[in-house]
Backbone as numpy.savetxt, mean C-alpha at the origin, in Angstrom:
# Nx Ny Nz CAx CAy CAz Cx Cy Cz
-6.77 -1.79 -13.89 -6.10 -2.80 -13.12 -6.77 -4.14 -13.34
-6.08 -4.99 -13.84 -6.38 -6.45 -13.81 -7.11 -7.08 -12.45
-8.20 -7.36 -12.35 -8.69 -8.61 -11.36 -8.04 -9.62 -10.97
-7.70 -10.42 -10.17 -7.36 -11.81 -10.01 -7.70 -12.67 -9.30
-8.06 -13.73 -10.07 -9.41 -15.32 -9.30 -8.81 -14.88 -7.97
-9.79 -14.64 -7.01 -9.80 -14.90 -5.65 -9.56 -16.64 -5.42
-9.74 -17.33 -6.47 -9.64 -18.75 -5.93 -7.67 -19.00 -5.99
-7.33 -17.84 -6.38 -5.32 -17.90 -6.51 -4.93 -17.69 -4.57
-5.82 -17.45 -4.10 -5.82 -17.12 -2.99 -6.52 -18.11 -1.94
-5.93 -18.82 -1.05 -6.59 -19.66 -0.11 -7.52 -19.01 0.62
-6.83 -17.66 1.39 -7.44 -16.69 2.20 -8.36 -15.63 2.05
-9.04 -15.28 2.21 -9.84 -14.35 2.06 -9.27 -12.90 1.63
-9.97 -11.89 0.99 -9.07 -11.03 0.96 -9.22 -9.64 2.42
-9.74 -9.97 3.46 -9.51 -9.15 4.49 -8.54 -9.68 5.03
-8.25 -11.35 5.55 -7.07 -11.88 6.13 -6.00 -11.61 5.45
-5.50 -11.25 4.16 -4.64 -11.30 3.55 -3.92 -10.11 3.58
-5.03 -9.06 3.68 -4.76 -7.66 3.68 -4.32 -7.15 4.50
-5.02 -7.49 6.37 -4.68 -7.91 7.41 -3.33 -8.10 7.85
-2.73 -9.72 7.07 -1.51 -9.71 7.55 -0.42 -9.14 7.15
-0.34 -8.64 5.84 0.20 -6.96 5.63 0.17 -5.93 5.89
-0.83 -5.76 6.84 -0.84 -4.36 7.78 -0.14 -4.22 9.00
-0.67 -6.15 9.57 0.13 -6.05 10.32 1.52 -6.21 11.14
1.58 -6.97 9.65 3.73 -7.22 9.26 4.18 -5.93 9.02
3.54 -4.63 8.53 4.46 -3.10 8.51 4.46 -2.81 9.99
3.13 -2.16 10.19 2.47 -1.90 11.39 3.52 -2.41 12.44
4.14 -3.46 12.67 4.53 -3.86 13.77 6.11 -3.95 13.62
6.65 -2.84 12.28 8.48 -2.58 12.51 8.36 -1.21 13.51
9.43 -0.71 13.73 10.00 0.43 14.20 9.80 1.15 13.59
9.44 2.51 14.34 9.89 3.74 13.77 8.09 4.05 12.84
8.23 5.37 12.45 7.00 6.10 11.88 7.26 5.20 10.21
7.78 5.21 9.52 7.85 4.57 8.48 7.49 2.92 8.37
7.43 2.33 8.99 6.27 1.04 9.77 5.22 1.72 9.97
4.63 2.43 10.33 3.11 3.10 10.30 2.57 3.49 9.57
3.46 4.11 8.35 2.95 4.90 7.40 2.44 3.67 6.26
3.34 2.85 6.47 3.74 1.69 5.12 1.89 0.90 5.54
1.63 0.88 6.47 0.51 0.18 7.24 -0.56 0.78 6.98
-0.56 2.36 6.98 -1.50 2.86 6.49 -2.16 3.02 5.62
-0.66 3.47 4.43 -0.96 3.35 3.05 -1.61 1.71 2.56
-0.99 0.68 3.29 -1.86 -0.63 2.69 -3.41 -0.87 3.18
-3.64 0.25 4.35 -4.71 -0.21 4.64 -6.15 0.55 3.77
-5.14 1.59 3.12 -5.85 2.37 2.64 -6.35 2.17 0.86
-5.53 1.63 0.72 -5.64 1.21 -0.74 -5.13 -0.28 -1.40
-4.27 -1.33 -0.46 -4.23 -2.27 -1.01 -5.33 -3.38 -0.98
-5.71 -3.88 -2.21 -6.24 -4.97 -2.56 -5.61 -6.27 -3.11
-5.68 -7.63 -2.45 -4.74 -8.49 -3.18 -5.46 -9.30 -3.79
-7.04 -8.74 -4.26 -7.22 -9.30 -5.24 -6.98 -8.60 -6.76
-6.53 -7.69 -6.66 -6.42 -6.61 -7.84 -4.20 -6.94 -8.27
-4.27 -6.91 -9.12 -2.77 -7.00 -9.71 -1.46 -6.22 -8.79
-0.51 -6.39 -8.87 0.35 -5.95 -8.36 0.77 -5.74 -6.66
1.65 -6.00 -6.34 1.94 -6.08 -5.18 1.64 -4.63 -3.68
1.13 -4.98 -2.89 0.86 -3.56 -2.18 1.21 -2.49 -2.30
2.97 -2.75 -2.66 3.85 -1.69 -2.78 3.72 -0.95 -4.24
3.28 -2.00 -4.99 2.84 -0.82 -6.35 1.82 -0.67 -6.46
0.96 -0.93 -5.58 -0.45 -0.62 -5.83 -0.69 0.99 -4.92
0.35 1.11 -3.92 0.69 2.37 -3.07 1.16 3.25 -4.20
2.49 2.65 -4.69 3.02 3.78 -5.66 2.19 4.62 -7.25
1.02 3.45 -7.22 0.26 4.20 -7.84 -1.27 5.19 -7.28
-1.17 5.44 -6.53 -1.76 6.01 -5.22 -2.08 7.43 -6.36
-3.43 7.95 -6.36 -3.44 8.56 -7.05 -4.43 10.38 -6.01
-4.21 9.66 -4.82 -4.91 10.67 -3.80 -3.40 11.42 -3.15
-3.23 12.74 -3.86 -2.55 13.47 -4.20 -3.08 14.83 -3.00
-4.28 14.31 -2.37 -4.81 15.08 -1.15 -4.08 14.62 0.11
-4.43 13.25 0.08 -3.72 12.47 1.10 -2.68 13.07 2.09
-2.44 13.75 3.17 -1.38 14.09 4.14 0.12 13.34 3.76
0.18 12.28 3.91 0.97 11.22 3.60 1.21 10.70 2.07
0.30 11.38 0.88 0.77 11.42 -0.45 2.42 11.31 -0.59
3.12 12.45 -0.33 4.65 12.34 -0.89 5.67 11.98 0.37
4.87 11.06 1.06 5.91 10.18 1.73 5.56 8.77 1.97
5.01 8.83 0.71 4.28 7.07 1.10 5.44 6.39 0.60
5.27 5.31 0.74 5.97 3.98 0.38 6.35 3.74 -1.21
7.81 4.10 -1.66 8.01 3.59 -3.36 8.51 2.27 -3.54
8.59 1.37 -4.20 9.98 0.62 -5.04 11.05 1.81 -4.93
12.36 1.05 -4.23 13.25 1.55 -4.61 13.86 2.34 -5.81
14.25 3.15 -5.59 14.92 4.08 -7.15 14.11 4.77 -7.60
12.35 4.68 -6.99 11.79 5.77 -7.61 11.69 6.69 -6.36
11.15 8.55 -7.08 11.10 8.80 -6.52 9.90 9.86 -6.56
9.21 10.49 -5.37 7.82 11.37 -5.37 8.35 11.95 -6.36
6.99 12.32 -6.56 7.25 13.08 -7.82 5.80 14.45 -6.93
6.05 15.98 -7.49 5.02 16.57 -6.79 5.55 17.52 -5.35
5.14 18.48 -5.06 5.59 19.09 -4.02 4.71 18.65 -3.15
4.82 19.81 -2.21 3.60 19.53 -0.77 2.65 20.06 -0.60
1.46 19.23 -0.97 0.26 19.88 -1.24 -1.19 20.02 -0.16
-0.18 21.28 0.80 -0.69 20.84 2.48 -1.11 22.76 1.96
């Protein structure tokens, strides 16, 4: 994964991370929680790609919440349930 100048960023990267947790975190419903989790768990916005593909490349396949995390549209889990 590509790095990117923290100076592309005004904010720090906990505030940033922050207010994407807590823009999911605070829709309706369990799928707002999950989306919150998964960013809290693995997104970095100093590292390339947007939360949501940085989730979909989520490679903790242990994870409870593995095959219902958060995709880009049109894709889909791939993997059964590995509970």
């Amino acid at each position: 994964m590509e790095i990117i100048n923290k100076s592309d960023y005004p904010e720090d990267r906990d505030t940033v991370r922050e207010r994407v947790i807590k823009r999911e975190a605070s829709k309706p419903g369990l799928k707002g929680k999950i989306r919150a989790f998964c960013c809290h768990c693995i997104y970095d916005p100093y590292q390339s790609g947007t939360w949501l593909k940085q989730v979909e490349n989520c490679t903790s396949c242990d994870c409870p919440l593995y095959t219902v995390r958060p995709l880009p549209v049109g894709h889909k889990h791939t993997g059964g349930d590995h509970g």
